[in-house]
CHARMM internal coordinates of N, CA and C (Angstrom, degrees):
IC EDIT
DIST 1 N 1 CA 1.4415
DIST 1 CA 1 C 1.5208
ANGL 1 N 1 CA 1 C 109.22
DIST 1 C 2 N 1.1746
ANGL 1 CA 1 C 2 N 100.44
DIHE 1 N 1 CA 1 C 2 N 48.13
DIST 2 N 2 CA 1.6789
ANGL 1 C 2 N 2 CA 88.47
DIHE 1 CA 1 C 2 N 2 CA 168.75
DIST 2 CA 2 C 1.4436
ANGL 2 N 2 CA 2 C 138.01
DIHE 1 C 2 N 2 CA 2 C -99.57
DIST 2 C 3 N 1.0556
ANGL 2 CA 2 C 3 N 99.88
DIHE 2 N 2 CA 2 C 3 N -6.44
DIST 3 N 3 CA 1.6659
ANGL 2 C 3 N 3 CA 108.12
DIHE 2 CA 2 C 3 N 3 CA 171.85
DIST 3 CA 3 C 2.2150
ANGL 3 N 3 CA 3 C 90.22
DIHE 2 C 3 N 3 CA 3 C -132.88
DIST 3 C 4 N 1.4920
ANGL 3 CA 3 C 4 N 103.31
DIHE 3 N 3 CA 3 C 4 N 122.43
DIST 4 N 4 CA 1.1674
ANGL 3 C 4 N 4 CA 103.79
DIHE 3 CA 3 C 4 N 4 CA 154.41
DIST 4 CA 4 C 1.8289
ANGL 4 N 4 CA 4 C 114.62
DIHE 3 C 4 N 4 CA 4 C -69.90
DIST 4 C 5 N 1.0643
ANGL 4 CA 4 C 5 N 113.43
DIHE 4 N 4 CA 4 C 5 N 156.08
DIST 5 N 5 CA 1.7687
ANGL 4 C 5 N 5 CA 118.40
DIHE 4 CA 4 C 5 N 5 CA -169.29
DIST 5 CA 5 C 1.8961
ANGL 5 N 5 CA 5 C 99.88
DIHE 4 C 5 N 5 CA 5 C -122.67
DIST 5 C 6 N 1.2254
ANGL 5 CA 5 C 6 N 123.73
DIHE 5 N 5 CA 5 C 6 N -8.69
DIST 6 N 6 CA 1.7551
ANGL 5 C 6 N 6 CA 120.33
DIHE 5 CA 5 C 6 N 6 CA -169.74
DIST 6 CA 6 C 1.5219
ANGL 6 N 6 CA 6 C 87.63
DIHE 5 C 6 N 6 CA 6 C -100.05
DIST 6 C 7 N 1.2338
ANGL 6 CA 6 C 7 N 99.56
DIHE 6 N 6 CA 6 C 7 N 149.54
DIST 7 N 7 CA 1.4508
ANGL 6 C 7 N 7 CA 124.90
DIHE 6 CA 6 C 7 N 7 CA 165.12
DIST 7 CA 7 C 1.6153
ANGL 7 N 7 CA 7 C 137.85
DIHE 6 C 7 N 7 CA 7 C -89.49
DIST 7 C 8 N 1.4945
ANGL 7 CA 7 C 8 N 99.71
DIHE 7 N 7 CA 7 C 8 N -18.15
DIST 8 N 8 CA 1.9215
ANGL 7 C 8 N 8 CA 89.56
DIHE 7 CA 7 C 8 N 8 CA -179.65
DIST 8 CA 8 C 1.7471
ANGL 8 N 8 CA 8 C 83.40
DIHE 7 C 8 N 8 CA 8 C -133.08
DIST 8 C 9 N 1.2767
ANGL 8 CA 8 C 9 N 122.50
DIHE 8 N 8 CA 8 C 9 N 163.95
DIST 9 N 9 CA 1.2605
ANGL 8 C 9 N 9 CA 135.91
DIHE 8 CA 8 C 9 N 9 CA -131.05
DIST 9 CA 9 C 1.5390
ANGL 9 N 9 CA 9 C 94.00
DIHE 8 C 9 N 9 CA 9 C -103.19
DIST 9 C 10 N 1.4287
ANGL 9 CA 9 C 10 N 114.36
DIHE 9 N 9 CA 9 C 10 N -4.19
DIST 10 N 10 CA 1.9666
ANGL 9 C 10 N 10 CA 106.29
DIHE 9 CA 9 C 10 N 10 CA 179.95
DIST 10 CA 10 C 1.6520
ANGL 10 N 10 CA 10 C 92.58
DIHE 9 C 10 N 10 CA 10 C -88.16
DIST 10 C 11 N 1.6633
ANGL 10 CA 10 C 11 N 119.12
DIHE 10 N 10 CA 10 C 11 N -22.40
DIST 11 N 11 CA 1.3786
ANGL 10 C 11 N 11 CA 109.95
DIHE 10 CA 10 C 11 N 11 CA -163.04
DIST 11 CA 11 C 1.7081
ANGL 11 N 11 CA 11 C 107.32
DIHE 10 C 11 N 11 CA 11 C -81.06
DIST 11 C 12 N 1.6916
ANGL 11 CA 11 C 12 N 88.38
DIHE 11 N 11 CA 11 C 12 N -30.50
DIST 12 N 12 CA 1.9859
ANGL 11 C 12 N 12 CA 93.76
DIHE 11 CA 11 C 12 N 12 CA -174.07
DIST 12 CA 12 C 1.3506
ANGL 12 N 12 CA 12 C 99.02
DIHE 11 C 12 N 12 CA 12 C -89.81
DIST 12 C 13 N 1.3487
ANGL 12 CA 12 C 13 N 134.09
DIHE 12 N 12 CA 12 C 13 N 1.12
DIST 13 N 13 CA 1.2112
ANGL 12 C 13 N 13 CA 130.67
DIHE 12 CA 12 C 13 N 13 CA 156.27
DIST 13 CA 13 C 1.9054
ANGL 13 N 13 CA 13 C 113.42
DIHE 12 C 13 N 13 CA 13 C -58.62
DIST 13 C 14 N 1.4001
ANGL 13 CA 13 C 14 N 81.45
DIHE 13 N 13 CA 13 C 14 N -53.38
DIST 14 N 14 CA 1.6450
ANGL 13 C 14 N 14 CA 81.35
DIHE 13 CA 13 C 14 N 14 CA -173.04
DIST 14 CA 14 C 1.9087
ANGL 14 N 14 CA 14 C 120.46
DIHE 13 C 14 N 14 CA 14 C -78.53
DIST 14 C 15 N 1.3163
ANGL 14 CA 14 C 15 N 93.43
DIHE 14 N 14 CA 14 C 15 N -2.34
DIST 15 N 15 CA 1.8616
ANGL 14 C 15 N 15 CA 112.43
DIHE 14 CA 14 C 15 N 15 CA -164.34
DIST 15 CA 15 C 1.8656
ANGL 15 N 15 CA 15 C 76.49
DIHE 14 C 15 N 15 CA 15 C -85.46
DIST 15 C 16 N 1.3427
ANGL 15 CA 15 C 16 N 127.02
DIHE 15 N 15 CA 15 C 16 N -61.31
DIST 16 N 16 CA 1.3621
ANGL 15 C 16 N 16 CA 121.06
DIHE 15 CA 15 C 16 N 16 CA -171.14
DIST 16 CA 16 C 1.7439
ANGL 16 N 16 CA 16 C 107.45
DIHE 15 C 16 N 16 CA 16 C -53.50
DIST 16 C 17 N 1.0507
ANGL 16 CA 16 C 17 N 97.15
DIHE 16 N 16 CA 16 C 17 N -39.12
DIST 17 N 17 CA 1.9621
ANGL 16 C 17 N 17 CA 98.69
DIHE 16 CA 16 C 17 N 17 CA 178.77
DIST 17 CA 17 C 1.4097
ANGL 17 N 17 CA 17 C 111.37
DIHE 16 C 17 N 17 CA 17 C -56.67
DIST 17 C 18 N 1.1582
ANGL 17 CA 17 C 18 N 106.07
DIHE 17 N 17 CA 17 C 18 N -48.90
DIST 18 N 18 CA 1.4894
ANGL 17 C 18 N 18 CA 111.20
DIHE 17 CA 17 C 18 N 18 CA -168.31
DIST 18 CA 18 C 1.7226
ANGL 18 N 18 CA 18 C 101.23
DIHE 17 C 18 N 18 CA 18 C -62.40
DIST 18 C 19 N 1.3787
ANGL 18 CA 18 C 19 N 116.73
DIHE 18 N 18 CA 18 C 19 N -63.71
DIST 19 N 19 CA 1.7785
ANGL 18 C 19 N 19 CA 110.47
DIHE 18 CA 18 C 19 N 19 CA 161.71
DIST 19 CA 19 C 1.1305
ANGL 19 N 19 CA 19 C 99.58
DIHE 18 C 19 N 19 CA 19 C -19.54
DIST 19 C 20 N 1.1131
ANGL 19 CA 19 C 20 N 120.11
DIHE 19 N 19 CA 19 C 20 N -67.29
DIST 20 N 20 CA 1.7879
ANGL 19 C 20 N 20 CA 99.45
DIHE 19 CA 19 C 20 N 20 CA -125.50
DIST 20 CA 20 C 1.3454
ANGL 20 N 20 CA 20 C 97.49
DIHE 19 C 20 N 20 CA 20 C -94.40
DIST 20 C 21 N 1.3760
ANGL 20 CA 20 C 21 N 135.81
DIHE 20 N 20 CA 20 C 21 N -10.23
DIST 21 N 21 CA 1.3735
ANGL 20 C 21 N 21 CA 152.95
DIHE 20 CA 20 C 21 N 21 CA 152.58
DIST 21 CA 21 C 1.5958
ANGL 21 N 21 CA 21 C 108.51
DIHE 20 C 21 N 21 CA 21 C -54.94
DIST 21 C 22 N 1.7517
ANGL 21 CA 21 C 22 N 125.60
DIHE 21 N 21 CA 21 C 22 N -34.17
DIST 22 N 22 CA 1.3951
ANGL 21 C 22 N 22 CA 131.32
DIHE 21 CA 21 C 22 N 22 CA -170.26
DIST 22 CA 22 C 1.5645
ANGL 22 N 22 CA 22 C 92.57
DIHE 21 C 22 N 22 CA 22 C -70.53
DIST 22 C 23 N 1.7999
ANGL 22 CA 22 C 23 N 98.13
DIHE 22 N 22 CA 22 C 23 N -51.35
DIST 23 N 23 CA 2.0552
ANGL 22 C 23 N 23 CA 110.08
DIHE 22 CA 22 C 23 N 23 CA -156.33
DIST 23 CA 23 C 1.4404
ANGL 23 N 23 CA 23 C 81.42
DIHE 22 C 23 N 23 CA 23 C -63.19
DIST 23 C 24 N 1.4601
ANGL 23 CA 23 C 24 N 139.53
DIHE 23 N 23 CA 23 C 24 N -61.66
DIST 24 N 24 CA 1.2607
ANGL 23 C 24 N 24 CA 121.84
DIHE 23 CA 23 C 24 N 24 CA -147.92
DIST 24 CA 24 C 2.0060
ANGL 24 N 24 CA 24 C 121.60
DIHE 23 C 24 N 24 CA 24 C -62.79
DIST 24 C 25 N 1.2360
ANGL 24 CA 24 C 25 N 111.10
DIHE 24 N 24 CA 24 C 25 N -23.97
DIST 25 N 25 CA 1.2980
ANGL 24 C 25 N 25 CA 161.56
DIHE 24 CA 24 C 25 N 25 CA 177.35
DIST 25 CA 25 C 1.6874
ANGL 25 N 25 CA 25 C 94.41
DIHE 24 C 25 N 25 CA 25 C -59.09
DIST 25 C 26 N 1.0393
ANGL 25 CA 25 C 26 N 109.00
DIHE 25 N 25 CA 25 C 26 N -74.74
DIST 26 N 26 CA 1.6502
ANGL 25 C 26 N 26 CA 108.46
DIHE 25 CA 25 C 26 N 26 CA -175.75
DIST 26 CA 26 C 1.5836
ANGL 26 N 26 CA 26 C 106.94
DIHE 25 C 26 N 26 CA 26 C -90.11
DIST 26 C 27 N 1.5896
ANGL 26 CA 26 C 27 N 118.56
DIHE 26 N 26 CA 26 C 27 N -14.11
DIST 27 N 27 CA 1.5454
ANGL 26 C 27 N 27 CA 101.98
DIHE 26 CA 26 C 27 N 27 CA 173.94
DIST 27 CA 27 C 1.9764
ANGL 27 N 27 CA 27 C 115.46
DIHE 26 C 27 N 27 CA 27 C -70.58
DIST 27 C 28 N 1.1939
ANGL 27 CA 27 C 28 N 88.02
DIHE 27 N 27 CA 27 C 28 N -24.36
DIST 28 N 28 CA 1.4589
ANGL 27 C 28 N 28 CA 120.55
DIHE 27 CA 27 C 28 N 28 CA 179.23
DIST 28 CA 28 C 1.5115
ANGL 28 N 28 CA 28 C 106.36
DIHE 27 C 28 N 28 CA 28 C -54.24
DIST 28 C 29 N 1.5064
ANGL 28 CA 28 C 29 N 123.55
DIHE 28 N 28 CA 28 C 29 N -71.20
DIST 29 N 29 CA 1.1900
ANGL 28 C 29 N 29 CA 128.78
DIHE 28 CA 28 C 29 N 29 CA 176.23
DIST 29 CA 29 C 1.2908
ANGL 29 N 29 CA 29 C 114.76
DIHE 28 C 29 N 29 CA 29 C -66.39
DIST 29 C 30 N 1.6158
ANGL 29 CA 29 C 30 N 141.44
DIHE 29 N 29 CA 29 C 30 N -18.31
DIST 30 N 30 CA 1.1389
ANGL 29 C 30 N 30 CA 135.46
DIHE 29 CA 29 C 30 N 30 CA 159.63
DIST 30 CA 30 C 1.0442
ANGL 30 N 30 CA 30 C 118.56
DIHE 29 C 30 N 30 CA 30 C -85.52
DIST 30 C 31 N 1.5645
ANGL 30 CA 30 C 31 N 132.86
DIHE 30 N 30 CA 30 C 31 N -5.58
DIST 31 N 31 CA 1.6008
ANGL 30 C 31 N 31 CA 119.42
DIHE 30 CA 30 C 31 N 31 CA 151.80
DIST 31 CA 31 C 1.7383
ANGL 31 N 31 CA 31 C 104.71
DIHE 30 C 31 N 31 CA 31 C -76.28
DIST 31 C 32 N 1.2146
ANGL 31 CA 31 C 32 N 130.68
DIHE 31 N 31 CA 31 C 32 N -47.11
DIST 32 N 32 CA 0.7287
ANGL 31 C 32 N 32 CA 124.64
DIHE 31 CA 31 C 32 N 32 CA 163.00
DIST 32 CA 32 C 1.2865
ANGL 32 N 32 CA 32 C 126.40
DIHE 31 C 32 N 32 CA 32 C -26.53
DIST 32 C 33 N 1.3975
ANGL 32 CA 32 C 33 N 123.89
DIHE 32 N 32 CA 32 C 33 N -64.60
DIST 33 N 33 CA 1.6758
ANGL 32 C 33 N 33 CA 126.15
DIHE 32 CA 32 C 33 N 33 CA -167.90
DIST 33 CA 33 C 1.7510
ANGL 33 N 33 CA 33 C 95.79
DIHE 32 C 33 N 33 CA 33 C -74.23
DIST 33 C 34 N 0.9419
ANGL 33 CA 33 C 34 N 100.11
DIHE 33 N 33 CA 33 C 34 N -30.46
DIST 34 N 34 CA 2.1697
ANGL 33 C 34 N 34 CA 104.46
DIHE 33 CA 33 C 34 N 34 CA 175.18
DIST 34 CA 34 C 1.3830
ANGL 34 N 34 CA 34 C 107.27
DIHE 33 C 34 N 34 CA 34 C -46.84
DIST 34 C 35 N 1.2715
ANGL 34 CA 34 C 35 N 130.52
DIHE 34 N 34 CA 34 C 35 N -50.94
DIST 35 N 35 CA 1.2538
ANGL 34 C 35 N 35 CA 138.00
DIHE 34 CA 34 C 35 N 35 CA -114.04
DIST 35 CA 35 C 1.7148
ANGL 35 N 35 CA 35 C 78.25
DIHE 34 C 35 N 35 CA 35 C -119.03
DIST 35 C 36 N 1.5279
ANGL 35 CA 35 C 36 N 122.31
DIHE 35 N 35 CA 35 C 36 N -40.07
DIST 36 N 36 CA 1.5834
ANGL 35 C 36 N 36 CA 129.88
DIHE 35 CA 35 C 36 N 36 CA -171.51
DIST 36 CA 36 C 1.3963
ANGL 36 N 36 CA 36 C 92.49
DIHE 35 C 36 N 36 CA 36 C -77.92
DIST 36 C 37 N 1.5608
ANGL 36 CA 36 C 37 N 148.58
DIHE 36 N 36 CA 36 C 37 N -31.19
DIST 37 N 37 CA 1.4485
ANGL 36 C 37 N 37 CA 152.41
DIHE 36 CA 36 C 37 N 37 CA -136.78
DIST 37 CA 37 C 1.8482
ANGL 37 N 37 CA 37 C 106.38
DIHE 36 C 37 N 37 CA 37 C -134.91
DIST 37 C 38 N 1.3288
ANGL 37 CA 37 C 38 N 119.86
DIHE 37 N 37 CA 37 C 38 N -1.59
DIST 38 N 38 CA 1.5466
ANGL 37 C 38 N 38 CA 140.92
DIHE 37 CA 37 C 38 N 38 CA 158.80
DIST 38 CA 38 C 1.3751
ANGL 38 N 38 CA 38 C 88.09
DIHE 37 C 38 N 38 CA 38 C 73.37
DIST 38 C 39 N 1.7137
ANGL 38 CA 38 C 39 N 125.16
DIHE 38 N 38 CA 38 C 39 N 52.17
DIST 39 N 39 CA 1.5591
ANGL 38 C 39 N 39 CA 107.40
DIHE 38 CA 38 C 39 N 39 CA -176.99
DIST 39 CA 39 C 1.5539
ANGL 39 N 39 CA 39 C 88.14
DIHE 38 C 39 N 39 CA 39 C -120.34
DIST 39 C 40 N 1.7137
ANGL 39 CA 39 C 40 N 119.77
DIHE 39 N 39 CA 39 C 40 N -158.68
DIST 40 N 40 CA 1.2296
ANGL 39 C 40 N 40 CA 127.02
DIHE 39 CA 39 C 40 N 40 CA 146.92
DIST 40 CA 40 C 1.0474
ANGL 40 N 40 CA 40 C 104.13
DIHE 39 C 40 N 40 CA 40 C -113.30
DIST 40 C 41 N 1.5004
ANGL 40 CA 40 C 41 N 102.63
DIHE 40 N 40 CA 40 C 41 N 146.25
DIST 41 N 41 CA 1.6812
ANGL 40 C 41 N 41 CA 128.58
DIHE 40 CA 40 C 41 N 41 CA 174.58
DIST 41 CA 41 C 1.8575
ANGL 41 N 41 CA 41 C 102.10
DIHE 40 C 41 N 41 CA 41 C -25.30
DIST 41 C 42 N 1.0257
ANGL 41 CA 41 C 42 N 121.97
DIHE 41 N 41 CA 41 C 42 N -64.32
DIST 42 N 42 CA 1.6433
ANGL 41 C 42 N 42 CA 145.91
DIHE 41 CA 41 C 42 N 42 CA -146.92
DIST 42 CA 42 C 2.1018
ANGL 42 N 42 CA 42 C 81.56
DIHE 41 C 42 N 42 CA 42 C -66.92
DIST 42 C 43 N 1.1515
ANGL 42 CA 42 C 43 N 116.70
DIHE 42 N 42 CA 42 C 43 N -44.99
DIST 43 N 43 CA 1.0194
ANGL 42 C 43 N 43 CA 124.09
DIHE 42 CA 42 C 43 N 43 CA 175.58
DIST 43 CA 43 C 1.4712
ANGL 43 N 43 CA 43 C 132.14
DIHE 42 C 43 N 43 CA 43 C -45.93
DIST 43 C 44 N 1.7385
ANGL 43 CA 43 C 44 N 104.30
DIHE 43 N 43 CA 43 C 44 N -9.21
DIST 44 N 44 CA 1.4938
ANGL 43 C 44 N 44 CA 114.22
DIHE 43 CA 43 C 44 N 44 CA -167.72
DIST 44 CA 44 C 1.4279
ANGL 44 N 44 CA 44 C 109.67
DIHE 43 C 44 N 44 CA 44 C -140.70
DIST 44 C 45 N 1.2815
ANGL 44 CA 44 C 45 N 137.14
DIHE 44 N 44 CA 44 C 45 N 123.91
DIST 45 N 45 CA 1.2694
ANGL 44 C 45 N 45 CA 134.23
DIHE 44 CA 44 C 45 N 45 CA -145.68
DIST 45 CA 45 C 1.8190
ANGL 45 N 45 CA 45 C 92.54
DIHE 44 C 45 N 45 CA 45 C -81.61
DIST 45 C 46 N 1.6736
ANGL 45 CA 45 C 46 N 98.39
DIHE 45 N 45 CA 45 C 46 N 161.19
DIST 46 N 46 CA 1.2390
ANGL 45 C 46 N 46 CA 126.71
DIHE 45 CA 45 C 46 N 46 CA -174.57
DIST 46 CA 46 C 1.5108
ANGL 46 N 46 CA 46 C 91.67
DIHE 45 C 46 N 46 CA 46 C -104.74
DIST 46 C 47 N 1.1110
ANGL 46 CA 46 C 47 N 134.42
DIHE 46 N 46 CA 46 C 47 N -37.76
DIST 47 N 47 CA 1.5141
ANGL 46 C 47 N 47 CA 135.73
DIHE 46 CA 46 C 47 N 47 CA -157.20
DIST 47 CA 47 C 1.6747
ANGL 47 N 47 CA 47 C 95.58
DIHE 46 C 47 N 47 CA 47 C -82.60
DIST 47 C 48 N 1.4448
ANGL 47 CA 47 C 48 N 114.09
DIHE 47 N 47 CA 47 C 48 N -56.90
DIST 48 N 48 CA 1.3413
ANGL 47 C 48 N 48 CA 117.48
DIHE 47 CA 47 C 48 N 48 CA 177.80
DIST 48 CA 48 C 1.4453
ANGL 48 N 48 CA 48 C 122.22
DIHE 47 C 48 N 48 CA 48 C -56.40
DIST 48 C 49 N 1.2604
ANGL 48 CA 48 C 49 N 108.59
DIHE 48 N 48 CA 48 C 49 N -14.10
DIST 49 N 49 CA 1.5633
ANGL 48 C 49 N 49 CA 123.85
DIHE 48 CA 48 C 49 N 49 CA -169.09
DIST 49 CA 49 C 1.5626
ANGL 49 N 49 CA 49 C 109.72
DIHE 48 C 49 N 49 CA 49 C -87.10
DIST 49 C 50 N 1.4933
ANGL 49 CA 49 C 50 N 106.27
DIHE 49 N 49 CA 49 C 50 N -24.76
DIST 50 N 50 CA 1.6749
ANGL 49 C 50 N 50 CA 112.71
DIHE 49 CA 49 C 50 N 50 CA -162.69
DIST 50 CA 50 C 1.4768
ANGL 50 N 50 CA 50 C 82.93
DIHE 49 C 50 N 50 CA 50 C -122.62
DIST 50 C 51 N 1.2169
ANGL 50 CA 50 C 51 N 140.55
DIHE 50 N 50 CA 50 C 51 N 20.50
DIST 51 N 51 CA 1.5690
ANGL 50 C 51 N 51 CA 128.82
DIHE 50 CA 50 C 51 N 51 CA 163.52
DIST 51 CA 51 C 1.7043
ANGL 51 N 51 CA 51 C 94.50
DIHE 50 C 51 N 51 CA 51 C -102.02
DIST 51 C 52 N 1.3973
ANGL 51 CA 51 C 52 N 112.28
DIHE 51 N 51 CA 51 C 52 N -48.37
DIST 52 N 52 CA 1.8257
ANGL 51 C 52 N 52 CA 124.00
DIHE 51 CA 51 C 52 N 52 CA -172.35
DIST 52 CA 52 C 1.7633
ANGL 52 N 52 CA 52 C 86.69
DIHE 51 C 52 N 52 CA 52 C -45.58
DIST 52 C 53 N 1.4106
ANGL 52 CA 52 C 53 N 122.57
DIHE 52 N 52 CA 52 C 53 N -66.31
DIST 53 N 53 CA 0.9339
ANGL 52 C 53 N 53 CA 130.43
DIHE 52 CA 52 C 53 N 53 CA -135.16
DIST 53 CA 53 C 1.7438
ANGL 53 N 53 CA 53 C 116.08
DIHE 52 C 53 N 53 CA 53 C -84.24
DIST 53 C 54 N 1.5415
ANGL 53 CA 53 C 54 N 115.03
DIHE 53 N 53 CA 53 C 54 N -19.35
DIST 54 N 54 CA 1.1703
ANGL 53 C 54 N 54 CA 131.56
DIHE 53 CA 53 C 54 N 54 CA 159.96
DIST 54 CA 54 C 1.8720
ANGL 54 N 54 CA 54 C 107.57
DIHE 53 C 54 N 54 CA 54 C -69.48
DIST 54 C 55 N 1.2908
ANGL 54 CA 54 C 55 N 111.81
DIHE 54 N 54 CA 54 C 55 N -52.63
DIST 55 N 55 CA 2.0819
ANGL 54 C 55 N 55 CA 128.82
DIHE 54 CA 54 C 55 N 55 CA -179.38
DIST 55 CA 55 C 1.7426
ANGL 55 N 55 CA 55 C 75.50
DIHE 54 C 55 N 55 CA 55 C -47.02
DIST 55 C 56 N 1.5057
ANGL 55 CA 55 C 56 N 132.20
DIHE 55 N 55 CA 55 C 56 N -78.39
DIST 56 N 56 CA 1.0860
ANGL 55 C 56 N 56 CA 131.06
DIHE 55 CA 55 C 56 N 56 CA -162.60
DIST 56 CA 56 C 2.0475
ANGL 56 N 56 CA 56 C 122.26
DIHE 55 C 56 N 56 CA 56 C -26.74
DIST 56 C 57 N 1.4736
ANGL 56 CA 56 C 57 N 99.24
DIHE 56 N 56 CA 56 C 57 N -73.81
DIST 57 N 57 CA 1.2210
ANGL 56 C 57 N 57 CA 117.27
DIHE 56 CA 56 C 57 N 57 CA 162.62
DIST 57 CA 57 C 1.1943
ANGL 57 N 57 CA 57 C 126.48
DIHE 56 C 57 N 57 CA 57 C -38.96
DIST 57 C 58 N 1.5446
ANGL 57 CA 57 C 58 N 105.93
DIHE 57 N 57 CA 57 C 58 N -40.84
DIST 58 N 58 CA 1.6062
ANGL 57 C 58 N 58 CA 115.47
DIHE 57 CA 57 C 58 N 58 CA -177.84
DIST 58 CA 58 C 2.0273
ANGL 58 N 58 CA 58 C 116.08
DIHE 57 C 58 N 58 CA 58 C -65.35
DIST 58 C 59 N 1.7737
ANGL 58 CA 58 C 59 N 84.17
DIHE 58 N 58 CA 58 C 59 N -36.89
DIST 59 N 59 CA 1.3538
ANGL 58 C 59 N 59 CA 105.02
DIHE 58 CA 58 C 59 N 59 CA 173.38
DIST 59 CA 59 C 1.5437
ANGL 59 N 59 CA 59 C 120.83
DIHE 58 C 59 N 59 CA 59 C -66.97
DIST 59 C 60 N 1.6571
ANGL 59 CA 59 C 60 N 114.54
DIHE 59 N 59 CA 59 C 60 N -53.18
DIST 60 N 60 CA 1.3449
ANGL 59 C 60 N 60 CA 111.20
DIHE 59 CA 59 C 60 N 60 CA 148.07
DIST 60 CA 60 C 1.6942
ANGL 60 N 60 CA 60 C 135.09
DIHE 59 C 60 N 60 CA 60 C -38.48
DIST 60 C 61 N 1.1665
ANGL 60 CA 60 C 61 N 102.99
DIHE 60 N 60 CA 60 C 61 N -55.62
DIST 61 N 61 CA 1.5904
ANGL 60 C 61 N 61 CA 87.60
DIHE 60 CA 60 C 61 N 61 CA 177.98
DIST 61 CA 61 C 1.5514
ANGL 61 N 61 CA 61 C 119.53
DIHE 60 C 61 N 61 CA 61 C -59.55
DIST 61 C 62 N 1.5409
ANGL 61 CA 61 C 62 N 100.07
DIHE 61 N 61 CA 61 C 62 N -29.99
DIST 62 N 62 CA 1.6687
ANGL 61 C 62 N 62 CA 97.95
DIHE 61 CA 61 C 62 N 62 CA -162.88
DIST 62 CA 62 C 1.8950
ANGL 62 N 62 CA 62 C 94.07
DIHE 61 C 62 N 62 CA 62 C -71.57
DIST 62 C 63 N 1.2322
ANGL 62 CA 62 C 63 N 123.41
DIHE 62 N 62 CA 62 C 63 N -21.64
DIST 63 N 63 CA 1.2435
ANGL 62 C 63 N 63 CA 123.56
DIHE 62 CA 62 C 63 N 63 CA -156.77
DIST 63 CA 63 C 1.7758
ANGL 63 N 63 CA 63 C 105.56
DIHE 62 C 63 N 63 CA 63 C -84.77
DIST 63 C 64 N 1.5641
ANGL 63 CA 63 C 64 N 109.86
DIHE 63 N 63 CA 63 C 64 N -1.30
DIST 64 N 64 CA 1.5158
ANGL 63 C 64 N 64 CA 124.72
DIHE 63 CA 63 C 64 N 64 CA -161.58
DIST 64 CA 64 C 1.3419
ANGL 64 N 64 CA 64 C 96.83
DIHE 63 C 64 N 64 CA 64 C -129.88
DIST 64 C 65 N 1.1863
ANGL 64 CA 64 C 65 N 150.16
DIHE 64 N 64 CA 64 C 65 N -28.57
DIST 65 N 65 CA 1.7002
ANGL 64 C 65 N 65 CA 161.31
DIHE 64 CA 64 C 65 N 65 CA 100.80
DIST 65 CA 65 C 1.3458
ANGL 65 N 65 CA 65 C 103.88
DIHE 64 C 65 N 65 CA 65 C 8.75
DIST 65 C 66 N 1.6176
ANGL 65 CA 65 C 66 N 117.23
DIHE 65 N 65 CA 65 C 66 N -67.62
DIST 66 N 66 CA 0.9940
ANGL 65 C 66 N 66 CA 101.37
DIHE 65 CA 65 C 66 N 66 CA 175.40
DIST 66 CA 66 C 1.7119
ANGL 66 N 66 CA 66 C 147.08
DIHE 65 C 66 N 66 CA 66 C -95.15
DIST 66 C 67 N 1.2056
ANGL 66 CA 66 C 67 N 103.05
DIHE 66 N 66 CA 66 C 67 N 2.95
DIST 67 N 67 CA 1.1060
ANGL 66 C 67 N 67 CA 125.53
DIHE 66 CA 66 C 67 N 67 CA -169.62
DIST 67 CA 67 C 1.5815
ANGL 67 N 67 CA 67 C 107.50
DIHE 66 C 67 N 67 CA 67 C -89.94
END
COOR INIT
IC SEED 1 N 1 CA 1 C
IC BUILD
């Protein structure tokens, strides 16, 4: 989220929701995978988590592109 991209303030209203709905979303699944792997959450990167998870998507679309 570093550059908002909407222009009138109901759209970057909802552009901030959607963040903070994404972070809560993946903080979620990394307590989760913590809790399956006997670690703590804090123990497992957030950065690495939203790089896997973009490679993922990237992989999905191309896999629906081509099909």
């Amino acid at each position: 989220m570093e550059m908002l991209r909407c222009k009138t303030p109901d759209m970057v209203q909802k552009e901030i929701a959607v963040h903070l709905l994404a972070y809560n979303i993946i903080r979620g699944h990394l307590a989760q995978a913590a809790v399956l792997q006997d670690k703590i959450p804090r123990q497992l990167s957030f950065r690495s988590s939203v790089q896997l998870i973009c490679q993922a998507a990237k992989a999905i679309v191309g896999l629906t592109e081509n099909s």
